[in-house]
Steps between C-alpha positions, in 0.01 A plus 500: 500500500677837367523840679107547326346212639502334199525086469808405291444137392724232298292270262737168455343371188846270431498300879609198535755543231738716403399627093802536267670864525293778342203291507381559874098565544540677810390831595453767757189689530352783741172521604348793659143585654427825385149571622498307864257222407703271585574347183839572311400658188810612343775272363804594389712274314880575623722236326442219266755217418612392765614145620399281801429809776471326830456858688532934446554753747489842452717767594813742458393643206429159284304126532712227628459188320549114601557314211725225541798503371511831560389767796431844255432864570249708222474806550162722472451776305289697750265702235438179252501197788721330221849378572722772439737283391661119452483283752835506672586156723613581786612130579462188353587123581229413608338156462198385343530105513139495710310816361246493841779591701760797359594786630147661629288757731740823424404721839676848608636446829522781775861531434476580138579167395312300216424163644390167323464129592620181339372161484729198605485286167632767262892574492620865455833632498397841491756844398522765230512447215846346350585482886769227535392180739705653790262830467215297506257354784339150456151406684219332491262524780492801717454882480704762318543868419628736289599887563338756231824697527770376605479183293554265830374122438472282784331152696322667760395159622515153434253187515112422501372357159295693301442817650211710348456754702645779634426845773642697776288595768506807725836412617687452161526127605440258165294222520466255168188227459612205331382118352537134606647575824396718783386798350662766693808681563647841693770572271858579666762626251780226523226251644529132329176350526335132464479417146262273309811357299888504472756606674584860641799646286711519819614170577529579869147625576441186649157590614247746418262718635098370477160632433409826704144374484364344783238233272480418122142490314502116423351226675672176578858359573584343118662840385294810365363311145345278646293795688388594184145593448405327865675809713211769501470474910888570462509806268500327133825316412877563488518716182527881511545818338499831544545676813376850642555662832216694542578853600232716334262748620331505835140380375624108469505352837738558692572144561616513144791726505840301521340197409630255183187438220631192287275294225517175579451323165394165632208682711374712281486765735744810720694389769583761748804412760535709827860566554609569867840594657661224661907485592695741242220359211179445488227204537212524240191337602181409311210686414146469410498477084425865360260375169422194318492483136324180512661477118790247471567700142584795711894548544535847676877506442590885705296831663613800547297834669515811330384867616167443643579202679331252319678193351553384136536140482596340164356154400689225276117312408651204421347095468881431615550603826899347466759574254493332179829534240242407205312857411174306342366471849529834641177743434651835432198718421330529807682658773319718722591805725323552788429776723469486896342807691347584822194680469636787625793565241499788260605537159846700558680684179806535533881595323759465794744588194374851539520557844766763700755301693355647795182344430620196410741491825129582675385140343734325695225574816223363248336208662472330198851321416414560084570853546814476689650248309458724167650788640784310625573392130438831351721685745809189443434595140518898559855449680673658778294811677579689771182656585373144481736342691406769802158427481494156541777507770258698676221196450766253632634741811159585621198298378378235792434244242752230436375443198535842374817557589597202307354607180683807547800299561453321222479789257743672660740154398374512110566861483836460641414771750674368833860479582663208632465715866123493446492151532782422761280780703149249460675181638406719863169551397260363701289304288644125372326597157718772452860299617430214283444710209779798613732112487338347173553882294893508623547166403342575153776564283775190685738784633452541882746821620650401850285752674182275413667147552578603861162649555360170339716290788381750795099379379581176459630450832225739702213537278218339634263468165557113292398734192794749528707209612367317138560744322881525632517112438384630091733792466802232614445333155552820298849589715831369467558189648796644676307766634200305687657374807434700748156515402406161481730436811222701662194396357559118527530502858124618501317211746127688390571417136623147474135318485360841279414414110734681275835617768669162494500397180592883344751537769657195363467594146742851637694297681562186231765692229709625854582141532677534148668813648670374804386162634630525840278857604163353315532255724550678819191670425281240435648342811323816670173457276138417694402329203492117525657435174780787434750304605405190327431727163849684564715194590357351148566802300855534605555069452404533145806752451709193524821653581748396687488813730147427479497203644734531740285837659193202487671219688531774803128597527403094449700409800320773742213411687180523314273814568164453688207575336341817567136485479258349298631464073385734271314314242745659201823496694 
């Protein structure tokens, strides 16, 4: 949904397969309700031609496009609503071997980032193009992301199967929906997380990190397809897609805002999951089923919710409700878009394009998340501002709502109008929302100064929220190896976080290259570690150095006493 409230949707005419080159059917259209009926009564054709789009975003001046091989960038002529030029592919690399799971659901995250997902049966080794293999990234399942402008590629996360979904909630925190296995996921950048096949691409992961979900919608103990089409008292069936947080305007209940709307394809219907903090992560819970379609044709594949705070919901009607490579069995001329309001919206105009940067800094108070998360993008794409930069410094010094502040934050980040000082000042803010994210921004570009690695090992010995202390365990992965120490010295020795969901298994994904580093000092710290398994985990790592010196630093710690256990094991760790 654009800056006017207008629906930007991808027709993919040449699914399952991949058509020869210049022969694509694909195309992107815009659809616009001009009168407030309800109905979208203008259509726009953008772009013709394309070739197997699996997802479009839209921002920064242009239409991002998913089209495997290749991620592109088309840019829009703002007075026609044609492309004002070629397509220009950004990256490419990236596999198509099973077409129902590519790269998918491009999202803006808080941080300016482009995110995506990627299914676990397709293999990508993703860069620029003519990038060398040693400039490029290889994955399968997990979640990525892409910066507009500074061209950074990276795995945010790794694991699940085919993950569908994607949203941030009032926090910033990701959370994907996904198929065959448990359907739900808090998303931790440097997380590794259960997979529905293979093997992690770090030999020494060892374990992973499960479900955040506290149930899964099938019935019965012989694996999630055999709960198909039996599983309506659970919520449908394994298969999802599509995910929403809702954070619209204040006439949907509130008992909707931070929630996670999912179809389940299976069910025919819209889950809803209630996430809740619990430990440094969160524990999503089930709740009651928000429609039925009573229509197994009906294959709502994503929503989002635009100015008014109603939802658009797009519908793949479809006999098949699975992939199929052979394209005689799909029906292709019947999707549906559907629109979701309370009775109390109103038709809002709109052209956020147009506004002041004072007005649009004034959005970031909007209730409705739409309008923030516009003016975010069209202030990263305005650049740099002073004026701006004071203004929503203001909202993050003095506004009492966490949640403001962080959108200021946030846009304060993409407009690159804080100072490494800025940040080193909010790791003493009082909120654990603002710490974690003051950590996750210097971390950001891999280059901690030494100012912020010693304020990093100050929190993670006294501060007393698992979330900052998570997000410490996260920012560890983007640092030198050399340079983590005295941080994870510190955090390991945490007794509160050795049974929580996501510390011991990240803190051992931090701590795991060290061992590569120097043997002897991993070890000492896991020695110190709460968790049940560091030691075990660390003692492997550094055996399968198999080095003499190596070995030799092993045959010490085997002939010491063994550790007592401390507390009850941590079902990941």
């Amino acid at each position: 949904i654009d800056h006017r409230g207008r629906l930007w949707v991808a027709e993919a005419h040449t699914y399952p397969t991949r058509a020869a080159e210049g022969q694509g059917k694909d195309r992107i259209l815009i659809f616009e309700d001009t009168n407030g009926d309800g109905s979208l009564d203008k259509r726009i054709v953008f772009k013709e031609g394309l070739n197997l789009i699996s997802s479009i975003e839209v921002g920064m001046g242009g239409v991002w496009v998913a089209a495997a091989p290749n991620l592109m960038y088309i840019p829009i002529d703002k007075k026609t609503d044609k492309p004002a030029g070629e397509p220009q592919i950004v990256l490419d690399g990236w596999g198509y071997q099973d077409t129902h799971e590519m790269l998918n659901n491009l999202k803006w995250g808080p941080d300016g980032w482009l995110y995506g997902t990627h299914g676990v049966f397709t293999q990508s080794n993703v860069g620029k193009p003519g990038a060398p293999d040693s400039e490029r990234t290889r994955l399968n399942a997990g979640v990525w992301r892409y910066h507009p402008t500074s061209k950074k590629f990276e795995l945010f996360a790794e694991g699940t199967s085919n993950p569908w979904g994607i949203d941030f909630n009032d926090y910033g925190n990701p959370f994907v929906t996904v198929c065959v296995i448990p359907h739900m996921f808090h998303v931790i950048q440097g997380a590794r997380y259960l997979r529905q096949a293979g093997n992690h691409s770090n030999p020494y992961t060892y374990d992973d990190i499960k479900e955040s979900g506290d149930h899964v919608h099938w019935i019965g103990d012989r694996g999630p397809h055999a709960g198909n089409f039996r599983s309506n008292s659970a919520g449908g069936g394994h298969a999802h897609a599509g995910a929403m947080i809702y954070l619209g305007n204040e006439n949907w209940p509130a008992e909707y805002r931070n929630n996670i709307f999912m179809n389940n394809i299976h069910g025919s219907r819209v889950n809803v999951d209630i996430p809740k903090r619990n430990g440094s992560g969160y524990t999503v819970g089930h709740g009651a089923d928000f429609l039925l379609t009573n229509d197994s044709w009906s294959q709502w594949l994503n929503f989002r919710y635009d100015q008014s705070g109603s939802v658009f919901a797009i519908d793949w009607y479809d006999k098949n409700q699975c992939h199929s490579p052979n394209p005689d069995v799909h029906q292709k001329t019947m999707g549906r878009i559907f629109k979701i309001s309370h009775e109390s919206d109103k038709w809002v105009q709109v052209d956020l394009a147009k506004a002041s940067d004072k007005d649009l800094v004034n959005y970031h108070l909007n209730k409705n998340e739409w309008y923030v998360r516009t003016a975010r993008l069209i202030l990263q794409e305005r650049g740099p501002n002073k004026k701006v930069a004071k203004l929503l410094k203001e909202i993050l010094a003095n506004n009492p709502d966490v949640t403001r502040k962080l959108r200021a934050l946030w846009t304060l980040h993409v407009t690159k109008g804080l100072v490494e000082q800025d940040l080193l000042n909010l790791l003493g803010n009082e909120n654990e929302y603002i710490r974690s994210w003051a950590i996750q921004l210097l971390a950001e570009d891999k280059n901690l100064s030494d100012a912020a690695l010693k304020r990093f090992a100050e929190l993670a010995a006294s501060d007393n929220s698992a979330m900052v202390r998570l997000y410490l365990a996260s920012a560890m992965q983007r640092t030198d190896p050399a340079k983590r120490w005295a941080v994870l010295e510190a955090l390991v020795q945490h007794a509160e976080d050795a049974n929580d969901h996501n510390m011991p298994l990240m803190l051992w994904y931090a701590l795991e290259p060290c061992a590569a580093v120097d043997p002897a000092k991993a070890l000492t710290i896991a020695q110190k570690a709460k968790a049940p398994k560091m030691m075990e985990y660390t003692m492997k790592r550094v055996g399968a150095i198999n080095t003499p010196e190596s070995k030799k630093i092993l045959e010490g710690y085997s002939q010491q006493p063994a550790k007592p256990a401390s507390g009850h094991e941590h079902h990941g760790m």
